[in-house]
C-alpha positions in Angstrom: 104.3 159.8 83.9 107.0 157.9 82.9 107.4 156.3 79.2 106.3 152.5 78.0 104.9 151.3 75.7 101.9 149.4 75.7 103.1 146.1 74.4 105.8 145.9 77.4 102.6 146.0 80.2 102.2 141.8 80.0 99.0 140.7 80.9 98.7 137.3 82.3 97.3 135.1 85.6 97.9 135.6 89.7 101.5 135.5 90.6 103.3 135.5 93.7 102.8 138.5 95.6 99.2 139.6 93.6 97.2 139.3 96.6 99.3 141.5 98.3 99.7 144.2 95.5 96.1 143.9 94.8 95.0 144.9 98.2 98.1 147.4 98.5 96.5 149.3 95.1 93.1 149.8 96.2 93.9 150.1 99.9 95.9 153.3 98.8 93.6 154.3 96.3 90.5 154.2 97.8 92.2 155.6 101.3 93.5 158.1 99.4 90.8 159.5 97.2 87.8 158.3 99.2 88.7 157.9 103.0 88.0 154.3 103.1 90.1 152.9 106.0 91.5 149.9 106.9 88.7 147.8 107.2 88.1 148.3 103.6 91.5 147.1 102.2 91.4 144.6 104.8 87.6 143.1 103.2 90.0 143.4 99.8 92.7 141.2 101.2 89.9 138.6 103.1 87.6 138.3 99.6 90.7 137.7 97.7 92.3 135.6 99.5 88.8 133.5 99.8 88.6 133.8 96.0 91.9 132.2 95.4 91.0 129.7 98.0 88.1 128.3 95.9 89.4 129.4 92.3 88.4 126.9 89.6 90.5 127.9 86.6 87.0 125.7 84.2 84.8 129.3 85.7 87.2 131.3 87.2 90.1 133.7 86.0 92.6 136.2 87.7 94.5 138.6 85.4 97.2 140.7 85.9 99.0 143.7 84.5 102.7 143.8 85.2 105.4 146.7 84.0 109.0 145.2 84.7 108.2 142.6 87.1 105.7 144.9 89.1 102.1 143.9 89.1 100.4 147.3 88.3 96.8 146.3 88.5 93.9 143.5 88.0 91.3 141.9 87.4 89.2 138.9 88.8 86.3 137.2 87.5 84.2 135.3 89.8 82.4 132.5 88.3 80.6 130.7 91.0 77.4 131.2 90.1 78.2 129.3 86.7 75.7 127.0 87.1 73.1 130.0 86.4 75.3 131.4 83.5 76.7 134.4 85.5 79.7 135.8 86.8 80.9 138.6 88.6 83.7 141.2 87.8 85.7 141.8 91.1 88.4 143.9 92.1 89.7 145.7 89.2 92.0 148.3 90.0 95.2 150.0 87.9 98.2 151.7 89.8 98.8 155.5 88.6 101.7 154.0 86.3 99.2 152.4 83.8 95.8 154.1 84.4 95.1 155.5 81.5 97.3 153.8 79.0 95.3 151.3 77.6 95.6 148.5 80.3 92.2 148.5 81.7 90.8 147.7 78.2 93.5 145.0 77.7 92.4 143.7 80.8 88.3 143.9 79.9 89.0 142.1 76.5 90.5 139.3 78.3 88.1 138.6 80.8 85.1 139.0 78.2 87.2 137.0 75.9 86.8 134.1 78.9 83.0 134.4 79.6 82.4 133.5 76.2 84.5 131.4 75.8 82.8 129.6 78.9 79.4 130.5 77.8 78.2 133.3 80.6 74.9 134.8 79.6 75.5 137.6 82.1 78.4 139.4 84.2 78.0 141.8 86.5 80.2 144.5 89.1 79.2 145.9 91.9 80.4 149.8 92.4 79.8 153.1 93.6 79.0 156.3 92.2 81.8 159.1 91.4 84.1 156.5 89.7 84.0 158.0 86.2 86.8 156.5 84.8 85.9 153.0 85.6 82.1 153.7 84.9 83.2 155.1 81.2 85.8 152.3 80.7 82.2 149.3 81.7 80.0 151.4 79.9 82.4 151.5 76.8 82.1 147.3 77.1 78.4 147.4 76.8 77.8 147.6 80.9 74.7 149.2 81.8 73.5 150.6 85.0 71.0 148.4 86.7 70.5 149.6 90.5 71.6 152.3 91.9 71.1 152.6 95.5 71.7 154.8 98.4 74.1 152.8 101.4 76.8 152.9 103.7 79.7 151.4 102.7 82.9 151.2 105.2 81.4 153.5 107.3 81.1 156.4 104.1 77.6 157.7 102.6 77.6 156.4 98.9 75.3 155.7 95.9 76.1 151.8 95.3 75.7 150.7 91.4 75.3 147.5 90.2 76.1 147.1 86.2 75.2 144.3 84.0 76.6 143.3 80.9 74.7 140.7 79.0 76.7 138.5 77.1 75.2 136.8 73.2 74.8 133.2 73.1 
């Protein structure tokens, strides 16, 4: 692992080339440690790019963790069911460079930091079982397991999770 410090990891919004490194991160990830293929990073690439398409920065956010110019991982939060007082936490991923560091929880206080700032009653993620890191690191932010269910996701058995946070008013 090579040495940083925390402070020089600079979180902040989408910037050229996220998209890409986005879908790059979990398409390696997930092909690597979970055999998802290509249709997998290419849903990543098609929901982000959709996301971006339609982001309103009043309900929407996109942050970004970046170690010397590299974007090392993110964060989305998709607010278009503001109306209703939720949102939903999408594609959050960390390379190997930061995981682990403190990053992820950089990047949880800032997106919590924006729903209540904007006055979300509830977030949500959608997930699947046998991601203890991430589970520990939504569960640490109050998350809590609401259904778990039994699917077929990019063509692999696995126990889908849903997690709720809900937010004071």
């Amino acid at each position: 692992m090579s040495e940083f410090g925390l402070e020089e990891v600079r979180i902040g919004g989408c910037v050229p080339g996220a998209i890409g490194r986005i879908t790059e991160l979990h398409g390696t990830y997930y092909g690597r440690e979970w055999n998802f293929g290509l249709d997998f990073e290419a849903n990543v690439a098609a929901g982000l790019a959709e996301f971006l398409l339609r982001f309103d920065p009043a309900r929407d956010g996109l942050w970004t963790a970046s170690l010397a110019g590299s974007v090392e991982g993110g964060v989305a939060l998709d607010g278009l069911r503001a109306e209703s007082g939720d949102a939903r936490l999408r594609w959050f991923i960390l390379s190997e460079k930061v995981r682990g560091r403190g990053v992820g929880n950089r990047l949880m206080h800032e997106v919590l930091g924006f729903c209540r700032a904007r006055n979300y009653r509830r977030v949500s993620l959608s997930t699947f079982e046998g991601l203890a890191a991430a589970r520990h690191l939504y569960e640490k932010f109050g998350f809590r397991l609401a259904e778990p269910a039994e699917g077929v996701r990019w063509d692999l058995p696995v126990t889908e999770q849903r997690f709720v946070l809900q937010l004071e008013t």
